[in-house]
KEBA-432215 format. One record per residue (C-alpha): x, y, z; residue number from 1; residue in three letters. Coordinates in steps of 0.25 Angstrom, whole numbers. Layout:
KEBA-432215
+-------+-------+-------+-----+--------+
:  east : north :    up : num : residu :
+-------+-------+-------+-----+--------+
:     X :     Y :     Z : NUM :    ALA :
...
+-------+-------+-------+-----+--------+
***
This chain:
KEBA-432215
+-------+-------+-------+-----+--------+
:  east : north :    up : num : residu :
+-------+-------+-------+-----+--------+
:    30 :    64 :  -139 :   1 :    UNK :
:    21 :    59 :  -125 :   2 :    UNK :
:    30 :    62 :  -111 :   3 :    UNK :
:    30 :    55 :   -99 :   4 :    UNK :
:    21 :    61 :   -88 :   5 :    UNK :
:    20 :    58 :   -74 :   6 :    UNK :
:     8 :    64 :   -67 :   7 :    UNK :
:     9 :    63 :   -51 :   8 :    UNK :
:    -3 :    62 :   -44 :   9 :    UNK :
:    -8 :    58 :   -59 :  10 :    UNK :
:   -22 :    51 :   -54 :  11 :    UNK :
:   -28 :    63 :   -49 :  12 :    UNK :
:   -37 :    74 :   -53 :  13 :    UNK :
:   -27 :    83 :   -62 :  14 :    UNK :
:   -16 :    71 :   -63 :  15 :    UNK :
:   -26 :    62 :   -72 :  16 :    UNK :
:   -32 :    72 :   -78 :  17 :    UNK :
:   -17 :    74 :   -85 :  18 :    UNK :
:   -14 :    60 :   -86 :  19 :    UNK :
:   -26 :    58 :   -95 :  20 :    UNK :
:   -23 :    71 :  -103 :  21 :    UNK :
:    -7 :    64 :  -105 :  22 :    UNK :
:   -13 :    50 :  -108 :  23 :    UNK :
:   -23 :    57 :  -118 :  24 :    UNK :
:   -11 :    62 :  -126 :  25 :    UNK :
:    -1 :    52 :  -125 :  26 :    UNK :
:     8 :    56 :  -113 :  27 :    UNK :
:    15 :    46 :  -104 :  28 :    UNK :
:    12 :    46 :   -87 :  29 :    UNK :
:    15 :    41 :   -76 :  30 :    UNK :
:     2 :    45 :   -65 :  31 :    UNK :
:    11 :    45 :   -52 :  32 :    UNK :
:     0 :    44 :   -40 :  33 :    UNK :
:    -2 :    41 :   -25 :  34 :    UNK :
:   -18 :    38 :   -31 :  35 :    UNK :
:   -23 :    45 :   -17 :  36 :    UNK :
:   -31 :    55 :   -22 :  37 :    UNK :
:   -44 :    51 :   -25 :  38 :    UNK :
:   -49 :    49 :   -40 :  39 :    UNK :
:   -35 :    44 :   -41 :  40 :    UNK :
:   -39 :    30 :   -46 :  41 :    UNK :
:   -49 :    34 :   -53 :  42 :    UNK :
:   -41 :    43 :   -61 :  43 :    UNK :
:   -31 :    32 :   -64 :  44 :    UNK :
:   -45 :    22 :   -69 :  45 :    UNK :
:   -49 :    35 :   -77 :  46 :    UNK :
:   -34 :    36 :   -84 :  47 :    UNK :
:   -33 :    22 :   -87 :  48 :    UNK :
:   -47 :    19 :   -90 :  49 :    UNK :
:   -44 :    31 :  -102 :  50 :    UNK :
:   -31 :    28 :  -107 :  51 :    UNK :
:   -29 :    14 :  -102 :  52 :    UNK :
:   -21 :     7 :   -94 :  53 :    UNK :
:    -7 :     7 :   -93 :  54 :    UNK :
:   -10 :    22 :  -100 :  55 :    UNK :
:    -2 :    28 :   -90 :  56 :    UNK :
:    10 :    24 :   -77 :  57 :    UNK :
:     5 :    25 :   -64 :  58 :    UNK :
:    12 :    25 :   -50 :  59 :    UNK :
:     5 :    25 :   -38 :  60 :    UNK :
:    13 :    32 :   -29 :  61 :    UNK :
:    15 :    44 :   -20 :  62 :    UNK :
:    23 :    56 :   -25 :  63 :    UNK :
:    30 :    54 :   -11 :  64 :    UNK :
:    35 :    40 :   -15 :  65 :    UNK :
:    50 :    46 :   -19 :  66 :    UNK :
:    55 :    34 :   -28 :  67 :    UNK :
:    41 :    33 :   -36 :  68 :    UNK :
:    40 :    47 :   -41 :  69 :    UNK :
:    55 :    46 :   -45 :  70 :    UNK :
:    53 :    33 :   -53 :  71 :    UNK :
:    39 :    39 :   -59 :  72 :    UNK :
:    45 :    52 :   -64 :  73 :    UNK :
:    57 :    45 :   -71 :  74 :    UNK :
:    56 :    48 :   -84 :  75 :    UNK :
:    44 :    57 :   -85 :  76 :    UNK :
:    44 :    70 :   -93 :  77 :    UNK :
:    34 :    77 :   -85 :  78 :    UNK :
:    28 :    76 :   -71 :  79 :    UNK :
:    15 :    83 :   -65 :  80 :    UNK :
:    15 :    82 :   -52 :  81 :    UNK :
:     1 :    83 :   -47 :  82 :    UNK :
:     2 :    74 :   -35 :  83 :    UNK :
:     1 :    79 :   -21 :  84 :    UNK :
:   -10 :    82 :   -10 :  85 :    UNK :
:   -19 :    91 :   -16 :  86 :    UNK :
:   -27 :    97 :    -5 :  87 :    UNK :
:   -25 :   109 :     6 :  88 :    UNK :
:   -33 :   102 :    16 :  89 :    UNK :
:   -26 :    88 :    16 :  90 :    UNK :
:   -13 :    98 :    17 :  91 :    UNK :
:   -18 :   103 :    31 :  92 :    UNK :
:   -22 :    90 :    36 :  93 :    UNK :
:   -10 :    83 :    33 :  94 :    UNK :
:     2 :    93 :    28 :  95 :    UNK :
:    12 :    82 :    29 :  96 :    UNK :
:     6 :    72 :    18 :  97 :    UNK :
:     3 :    85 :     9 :  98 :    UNK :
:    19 :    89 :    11 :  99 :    UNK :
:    22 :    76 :     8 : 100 :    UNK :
:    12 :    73 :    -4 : 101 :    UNK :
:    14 :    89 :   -10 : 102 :    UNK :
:    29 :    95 :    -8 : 103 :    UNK :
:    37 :    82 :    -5 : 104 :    UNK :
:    29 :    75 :   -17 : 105 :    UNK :
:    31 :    85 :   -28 : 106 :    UNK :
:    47 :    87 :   -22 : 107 :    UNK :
:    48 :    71 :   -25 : 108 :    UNK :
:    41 :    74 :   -39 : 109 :    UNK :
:    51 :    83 :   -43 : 110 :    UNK :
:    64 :    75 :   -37 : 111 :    UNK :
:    59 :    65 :   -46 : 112 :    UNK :
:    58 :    73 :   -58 : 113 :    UNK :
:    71 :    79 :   -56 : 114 :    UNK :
:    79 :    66 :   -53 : 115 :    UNK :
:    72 :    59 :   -65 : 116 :    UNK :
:    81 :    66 :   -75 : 117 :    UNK :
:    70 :    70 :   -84 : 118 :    UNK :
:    68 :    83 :   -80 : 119 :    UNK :
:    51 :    80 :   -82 : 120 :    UNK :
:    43 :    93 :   -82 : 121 :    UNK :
:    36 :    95 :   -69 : 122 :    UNK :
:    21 :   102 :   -66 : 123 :    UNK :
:    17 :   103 :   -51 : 124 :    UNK :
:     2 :   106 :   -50 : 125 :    UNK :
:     5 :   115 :   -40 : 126 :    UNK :
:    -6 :   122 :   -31 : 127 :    UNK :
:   -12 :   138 :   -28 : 128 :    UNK :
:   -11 :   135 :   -15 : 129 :    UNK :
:     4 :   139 :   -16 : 130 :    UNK :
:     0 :   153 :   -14 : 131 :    UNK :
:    -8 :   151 :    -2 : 132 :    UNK :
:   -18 :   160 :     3 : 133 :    UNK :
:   -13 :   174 :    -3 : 134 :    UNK :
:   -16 :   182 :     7 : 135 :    UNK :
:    -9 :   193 :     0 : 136 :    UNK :
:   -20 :   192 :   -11 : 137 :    UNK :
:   -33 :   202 :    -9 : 138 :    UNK :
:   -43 :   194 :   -11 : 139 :    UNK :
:   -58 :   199 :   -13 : 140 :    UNK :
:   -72 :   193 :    -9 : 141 :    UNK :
:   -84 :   192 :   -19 : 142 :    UNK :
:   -97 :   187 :   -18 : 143 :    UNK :
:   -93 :   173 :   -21 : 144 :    UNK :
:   -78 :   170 :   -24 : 145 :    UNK :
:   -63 :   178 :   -19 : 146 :    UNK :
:   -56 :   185 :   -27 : 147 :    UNK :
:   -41 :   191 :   -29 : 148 :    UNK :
:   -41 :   206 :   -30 : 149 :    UNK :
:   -29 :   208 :   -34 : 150 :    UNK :
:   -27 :   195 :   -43 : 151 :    UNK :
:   -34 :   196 :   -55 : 152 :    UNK :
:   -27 :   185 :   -65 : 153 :    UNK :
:   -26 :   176 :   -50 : 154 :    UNK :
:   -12 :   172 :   -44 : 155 :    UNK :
:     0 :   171 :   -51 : 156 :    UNK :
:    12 :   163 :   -49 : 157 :    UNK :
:    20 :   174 :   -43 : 158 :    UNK :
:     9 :   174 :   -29 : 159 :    UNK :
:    18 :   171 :   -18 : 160 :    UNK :
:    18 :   158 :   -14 : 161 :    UNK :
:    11 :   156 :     1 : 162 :    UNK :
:     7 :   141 :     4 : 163 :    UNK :
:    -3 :   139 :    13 : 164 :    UNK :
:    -7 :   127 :    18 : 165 :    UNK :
:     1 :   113 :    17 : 166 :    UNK :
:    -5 :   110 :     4 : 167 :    UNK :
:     0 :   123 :    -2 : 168 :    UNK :
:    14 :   121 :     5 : 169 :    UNK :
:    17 :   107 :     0 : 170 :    UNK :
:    11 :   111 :   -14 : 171 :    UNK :
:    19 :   123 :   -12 : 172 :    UNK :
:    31 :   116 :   -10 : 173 :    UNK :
:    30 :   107 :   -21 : 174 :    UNK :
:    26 :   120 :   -30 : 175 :    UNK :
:    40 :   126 :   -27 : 176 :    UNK :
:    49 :   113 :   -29 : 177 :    UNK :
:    42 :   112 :   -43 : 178 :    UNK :
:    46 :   125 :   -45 : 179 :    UNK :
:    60 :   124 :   -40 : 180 :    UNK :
:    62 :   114 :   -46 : 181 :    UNK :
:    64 :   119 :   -61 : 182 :    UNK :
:    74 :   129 :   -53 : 183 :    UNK :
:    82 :   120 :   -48 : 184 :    UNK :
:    83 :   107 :   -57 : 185 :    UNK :
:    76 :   112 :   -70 : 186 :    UNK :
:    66 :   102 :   -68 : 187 :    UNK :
:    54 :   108 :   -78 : 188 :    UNK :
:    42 :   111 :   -67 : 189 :    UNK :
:    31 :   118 :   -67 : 190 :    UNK :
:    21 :   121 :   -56 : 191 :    UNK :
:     7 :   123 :   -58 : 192 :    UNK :
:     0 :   129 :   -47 : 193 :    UNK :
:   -14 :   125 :   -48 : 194 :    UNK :
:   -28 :   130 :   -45 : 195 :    UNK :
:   -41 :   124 :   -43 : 196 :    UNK :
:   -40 :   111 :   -54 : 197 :    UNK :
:   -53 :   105 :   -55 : 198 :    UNK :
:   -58 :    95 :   -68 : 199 :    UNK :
:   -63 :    80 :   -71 : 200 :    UNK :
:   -56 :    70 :   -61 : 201 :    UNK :
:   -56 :    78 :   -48 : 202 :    UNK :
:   -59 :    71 :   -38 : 203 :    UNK :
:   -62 :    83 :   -29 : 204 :    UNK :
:   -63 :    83 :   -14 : 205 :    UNK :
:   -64 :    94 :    -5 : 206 :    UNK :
:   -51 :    96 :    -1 : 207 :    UNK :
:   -47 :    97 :   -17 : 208 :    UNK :
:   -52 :    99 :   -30 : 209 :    UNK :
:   -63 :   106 :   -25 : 210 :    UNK :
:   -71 :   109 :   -37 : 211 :    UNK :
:   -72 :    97 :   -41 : 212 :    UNK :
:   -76 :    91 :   -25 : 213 :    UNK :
:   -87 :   102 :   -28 : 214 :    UNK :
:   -92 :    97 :   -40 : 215 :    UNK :
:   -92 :    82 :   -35 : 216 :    UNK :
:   -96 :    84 :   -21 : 217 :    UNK :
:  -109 :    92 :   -27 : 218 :    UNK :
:  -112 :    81 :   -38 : 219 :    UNK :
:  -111 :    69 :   -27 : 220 :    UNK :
:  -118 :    78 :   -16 : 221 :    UNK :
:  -106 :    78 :    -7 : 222 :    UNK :
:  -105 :    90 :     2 : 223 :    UNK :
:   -97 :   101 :    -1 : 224 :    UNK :
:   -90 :   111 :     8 : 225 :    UNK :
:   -86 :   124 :     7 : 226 :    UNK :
:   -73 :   131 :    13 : 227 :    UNK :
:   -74 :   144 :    16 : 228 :    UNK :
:   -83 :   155 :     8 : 229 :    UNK :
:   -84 :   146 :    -6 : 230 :    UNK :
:   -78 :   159 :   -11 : 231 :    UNK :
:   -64 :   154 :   -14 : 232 :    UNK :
:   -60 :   156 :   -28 : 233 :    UNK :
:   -52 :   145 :   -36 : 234 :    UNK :
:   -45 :   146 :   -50 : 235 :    UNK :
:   -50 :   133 :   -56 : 236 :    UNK :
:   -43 :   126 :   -66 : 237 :    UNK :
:   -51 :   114 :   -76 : 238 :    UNK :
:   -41 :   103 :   -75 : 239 :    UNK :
:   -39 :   102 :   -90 : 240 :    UNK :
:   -34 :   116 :   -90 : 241 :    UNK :
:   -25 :   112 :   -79 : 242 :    UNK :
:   -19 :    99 :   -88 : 243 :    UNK :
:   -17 :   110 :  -100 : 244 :    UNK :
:    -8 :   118 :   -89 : 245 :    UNK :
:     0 :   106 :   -87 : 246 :    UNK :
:     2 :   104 :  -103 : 247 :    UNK :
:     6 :   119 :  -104 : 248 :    UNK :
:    15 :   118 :   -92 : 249 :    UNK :
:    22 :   106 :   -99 : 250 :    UNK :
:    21 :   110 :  -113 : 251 :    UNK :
:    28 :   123 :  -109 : 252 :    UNK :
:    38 :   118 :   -99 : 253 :    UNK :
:    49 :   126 :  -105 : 254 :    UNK :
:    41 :   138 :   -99 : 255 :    UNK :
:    34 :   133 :   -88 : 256 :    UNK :
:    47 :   125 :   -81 : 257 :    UNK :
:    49 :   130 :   -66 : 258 :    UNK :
:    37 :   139 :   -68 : 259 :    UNK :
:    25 :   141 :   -58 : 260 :    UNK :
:    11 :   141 :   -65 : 261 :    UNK :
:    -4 :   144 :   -59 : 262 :    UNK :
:   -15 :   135 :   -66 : 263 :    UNK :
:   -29 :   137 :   -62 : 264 :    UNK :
:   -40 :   143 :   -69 : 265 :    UNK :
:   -36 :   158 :   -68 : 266 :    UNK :
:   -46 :   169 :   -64 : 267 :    UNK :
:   -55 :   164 :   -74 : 268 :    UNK :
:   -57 :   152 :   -70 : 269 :    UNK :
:   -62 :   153 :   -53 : 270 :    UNK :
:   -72 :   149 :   -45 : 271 :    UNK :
:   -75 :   151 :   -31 : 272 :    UNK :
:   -75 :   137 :   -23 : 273 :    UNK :
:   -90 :   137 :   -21 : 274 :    UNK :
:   -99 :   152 :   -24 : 275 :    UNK :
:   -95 :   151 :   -36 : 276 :    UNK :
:   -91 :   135 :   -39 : 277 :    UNK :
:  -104 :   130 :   -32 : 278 :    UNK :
:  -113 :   138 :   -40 : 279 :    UNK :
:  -107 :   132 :   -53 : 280 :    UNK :
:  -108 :   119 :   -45 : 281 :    UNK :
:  -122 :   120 :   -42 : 282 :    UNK :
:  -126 :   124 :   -58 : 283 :    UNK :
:  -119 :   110 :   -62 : 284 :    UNK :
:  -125 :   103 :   -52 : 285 :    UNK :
:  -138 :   108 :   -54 : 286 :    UNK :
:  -141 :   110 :   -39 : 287 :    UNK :
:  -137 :   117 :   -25 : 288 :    UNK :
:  -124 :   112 :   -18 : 289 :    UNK :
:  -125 :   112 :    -3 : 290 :    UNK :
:  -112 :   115 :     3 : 291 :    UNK :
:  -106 :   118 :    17 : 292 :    UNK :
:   -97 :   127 :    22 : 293 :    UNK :
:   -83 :   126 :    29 : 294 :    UNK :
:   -72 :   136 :    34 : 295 :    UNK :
:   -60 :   140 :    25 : 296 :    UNK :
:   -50 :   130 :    23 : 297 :    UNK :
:   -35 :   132 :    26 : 298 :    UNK :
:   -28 :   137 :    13 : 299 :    UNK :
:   -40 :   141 :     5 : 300 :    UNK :
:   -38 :   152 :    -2 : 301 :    UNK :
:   -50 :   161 :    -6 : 302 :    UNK :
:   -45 :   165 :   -20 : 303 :    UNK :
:   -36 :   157 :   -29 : 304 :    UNK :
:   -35 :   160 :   -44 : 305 :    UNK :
:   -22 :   157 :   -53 : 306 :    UNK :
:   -15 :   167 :   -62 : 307 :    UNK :
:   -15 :   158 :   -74 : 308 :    UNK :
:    -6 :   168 :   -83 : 309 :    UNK :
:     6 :   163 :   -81 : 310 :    UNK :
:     3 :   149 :   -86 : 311 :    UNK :
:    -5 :   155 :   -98 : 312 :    UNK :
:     7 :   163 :  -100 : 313 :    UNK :
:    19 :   152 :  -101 : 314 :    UNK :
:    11 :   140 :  -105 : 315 :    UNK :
:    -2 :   144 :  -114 : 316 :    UNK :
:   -10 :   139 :  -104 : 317 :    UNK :
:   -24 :   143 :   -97 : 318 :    UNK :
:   -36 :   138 :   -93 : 319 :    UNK :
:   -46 :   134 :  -102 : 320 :    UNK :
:   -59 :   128 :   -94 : 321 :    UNK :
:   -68 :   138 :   -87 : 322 :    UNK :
:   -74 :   134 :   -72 : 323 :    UNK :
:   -89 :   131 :   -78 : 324 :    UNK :
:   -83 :   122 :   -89 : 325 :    UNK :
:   -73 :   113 :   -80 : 326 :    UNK :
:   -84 :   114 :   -68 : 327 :    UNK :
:   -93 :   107 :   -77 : 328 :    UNK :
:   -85 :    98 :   -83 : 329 :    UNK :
:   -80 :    93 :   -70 : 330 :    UNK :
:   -94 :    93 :   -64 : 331 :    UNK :
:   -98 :    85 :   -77 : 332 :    UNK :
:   -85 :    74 :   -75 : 333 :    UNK :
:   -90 :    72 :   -59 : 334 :    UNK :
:  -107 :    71 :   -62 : 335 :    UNK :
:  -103 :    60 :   -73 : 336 :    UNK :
:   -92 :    54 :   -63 : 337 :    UNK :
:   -98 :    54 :   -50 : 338 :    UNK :
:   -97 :    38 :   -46 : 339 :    UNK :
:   -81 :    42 :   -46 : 340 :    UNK :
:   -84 :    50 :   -33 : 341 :    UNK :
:   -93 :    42 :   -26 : 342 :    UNK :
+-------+-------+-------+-----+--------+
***
């Protein structure tokens, strides 16, 4: 029997991505977007152009607009809340549109899933930047990436919460309301906390989703910059695999309810941001990338990588695409689509 979906912040990279996997088997949704974001009209000509119009509701409004998300999640039986400002540079430059769009934006979200009287399940893609910079963690220096010394499956849920930077804050914020709640009013949530997503429809710039601004700057000859030592390692995650974990997460929702999960590609599944990417790049591309070099960025962290067992654990789930697989897939999506980015 098919559910009614609504996806916020549906029209971009991860949110169509899901709306297409739901239209493909039957689901019914509601994309609730602001179509801000870059790609978003694009993605929305994509969705239609494959399942047809009127295939799917839309409302174009902000998650701020109070009455909109209210009317949008009546009667829905789950909400995946993806909207929200996504990138730790925008957070610094205007803290106060990040608060607005992240913390008070998922709080409206959940007001309207617990007045709706439907008690929907809820997944929050939530972010590692929760943790912050983990000071507390040794990390240790190779030749071309950071490593934990004393992590060796990655971080697990249980790290201390630390956020740094307004992004991680507001995200933050959002992260423990979701969590709260479950406690509090039994709603059926579940936060993802997320690492590096990457995959076909990412429309990457360089303040977010930076393997794919990587690929697509180097297949357009865009310059690309690097912050700090391009030794930063990240957990990347395939963005089917991801869409699985939202599956697992509902299809288990007896387990999973006011749970806290990390999603990301797990300790076998890093890179390091460019000594270890920009070689792969370079193989794909068939030639040398010129790059430029910039100081560290507020908030970066210089090693990041998800303790996945938890979610393997409860919902059966893990990843299933390695880096060279799902880096050549996405390079092979942006070289046959590249009149979308010019």
């Amino acid at each position: 029997m098919s559910k009614e979906y609504l996806v916020t912040g549906g029209a971009g990279f991860i949110g169509s991505n899901y709306v297409n996997r739901l239209l493909h088997r039957g689901e019914r949704v509601t994309v609730f977007d602001n179509l801000s974001r870059a790609g978003a009209k694009l993605n929305l000509n994509w969705l239609q152009s494959t399942h047809g119009a009127g295939s799917f509701s839309l409302v174009a409004a902000d998650v701020g607009d109070v009455e909109s998300i209210k009317d949008a999640a009546r009667g829905v039986d789950v909400i995946v809340h993806l909207a929200g400002q996504v990138a730790v540079t925008s957070s610094v430059l205007d803290p106060r549109k990040d608060f607005l769009d992240n913390a008070l934006g998922t709080f409206n979200l959940l007001e309207a899933a617990r007045l709706s009287g439907r008690q929907p399940v809820v997944l929050y893609a939530s972010t590692n930047k929760v943790y912050g910079g983990m000071d507390d963690t040794t990390v240790r220096e190779t030749a071309t990436c950071y490593a934990y010394a004393d992590l060796p499956h990655g971080v697990p849920e249980t790290q201390p919460l630390d956020f740094h930077s307004p992004y991680g804050c507001s995200k933050g914020a959002g992260d423990q309301y979701v969590r709260d709640y479950a406690r509090i009013y039994d709603l059926p949530t579940v936060v993802l906390r997320q690492s590096c997503i990457y995959g076909l429809r990412q429309f990457g710039i360089e303040d977010q989703g930076w393997a794919a601004w990587f690929v697509i700057a180097a297949l357009l000859g865009q310059p690309i910059t690097i912050y700090g030592d391009g030794k930063q390692v990240r957990d990347v995650l395939f963005i089917e695999d991801l869409l699985d974990a939202y599956d697992a997460a509902i299809a288990n929702i007896a387990t999973a309810s006011g749970q806290v999960y990390n999603i990301g590609g797990g300790p076998r599944n890093t890179l390091s941001i460019w000594t270890e990417f920009g070689p792969l790049l370079e193989k794909l591309l068939g030639a040398p990338i010129s790059i430029t070099r910039a100081d560290w960025r507020p908030g970066d962290q210089r090693v990041y990588i998800s303790d996945i067992r938890k979610a393997r654990r409860d919902l059966g789930w893990q990843p299933k695409i390695n880096v060279e697989n799902g880096v050549a897939r996405l390079f092979a999506w942006v070289k046959q689509n590249k009149s979308l980015f010019s």
